[in-house]
N, C-alpha and C positions, 0 to 999 in steps of 0.2 A: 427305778424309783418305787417305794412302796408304797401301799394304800393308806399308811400315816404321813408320809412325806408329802406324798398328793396333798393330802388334806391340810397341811401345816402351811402348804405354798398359797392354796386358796381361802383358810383363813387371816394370813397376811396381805392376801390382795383384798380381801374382803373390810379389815382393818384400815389402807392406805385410802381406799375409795370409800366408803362409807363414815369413817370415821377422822378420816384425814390424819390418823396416826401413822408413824413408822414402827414398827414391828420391833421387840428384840427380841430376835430368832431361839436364842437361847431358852427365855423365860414364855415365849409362847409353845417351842417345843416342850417344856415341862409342865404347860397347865394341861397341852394338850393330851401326854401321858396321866397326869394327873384324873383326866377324864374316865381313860379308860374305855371298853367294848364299849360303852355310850355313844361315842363318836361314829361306830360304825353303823348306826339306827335312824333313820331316816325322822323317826317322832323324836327320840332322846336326844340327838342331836340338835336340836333345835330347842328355842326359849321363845314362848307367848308369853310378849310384854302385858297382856294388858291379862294373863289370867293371875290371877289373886293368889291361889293357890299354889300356883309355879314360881310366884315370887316369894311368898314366903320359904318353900322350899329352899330355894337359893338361901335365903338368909338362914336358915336354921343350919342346912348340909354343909354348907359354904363358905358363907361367912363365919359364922359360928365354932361351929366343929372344924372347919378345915383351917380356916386361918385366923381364930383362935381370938374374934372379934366378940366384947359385950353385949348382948343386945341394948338395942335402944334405937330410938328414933334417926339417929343417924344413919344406920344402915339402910333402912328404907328410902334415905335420902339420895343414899350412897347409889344404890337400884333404880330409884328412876332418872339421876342421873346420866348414869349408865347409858338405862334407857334412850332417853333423850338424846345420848350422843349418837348412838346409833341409828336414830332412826325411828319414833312411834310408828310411821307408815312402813316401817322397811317389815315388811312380813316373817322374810326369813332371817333370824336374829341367831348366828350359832351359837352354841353352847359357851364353846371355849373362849369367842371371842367377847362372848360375855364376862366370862372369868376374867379372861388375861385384861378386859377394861377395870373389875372391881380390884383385884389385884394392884391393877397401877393406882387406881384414886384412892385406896388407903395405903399406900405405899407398903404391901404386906409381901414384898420381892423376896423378902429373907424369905420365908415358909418354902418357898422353894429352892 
């Protein structure tokens, strides 16, 4: 198994437990290439919900540019939702499964 597979197995267990979703293996395997060397970074890999800065990035790299959302105040709604599903107290919030949650609540599956 390789050190993406690893990673892909543990952020779908991380998804069924924390967020009480089921994973579609498919589309979390594409955010999480999507990601890129990121994943393999111990800081990059990971999202602080409550830094201001980190969320904006999200919305600008991500939302924005990546799947190809308007800005506006929804996004930011979209994000602490997000948040919220995951967990404000859960500390470690990964990257991907960050994404593969904003992905699914604006239904943005096509982009990948």
């Amino acid at each position: 198994m390789s050190k993406r597979d690893e990673l892909i197995a543990k952020y779908a267990a991380d998804l069924k437990e924390k967020c009480s979703v089921t994973a579609d293996m498919d589309l979390l395997t594409k955010v999480t290439i999507g990601c890129g060397p990121s994943i393999y970074n111990a800081d990059s890999s990971t999202v602080s919900g409550s830094n201001e800065s980190e969320l904006q990035t999200i919305k600008s790299n991500f939302l924005i540019k990546k799947l190809g959302l308007k800005d506006g105040p929804d996004l930011d709604k979209g994000i602490e939702a997000v948040i919220e599903k995951y967990g404000k107290s859960n500390r470690n919030k990964y990257r991907v499964v960050v994404y593969y949650l904003l992905v699914k609540h604006f239904k943005k599956e096509s982009v990948y």
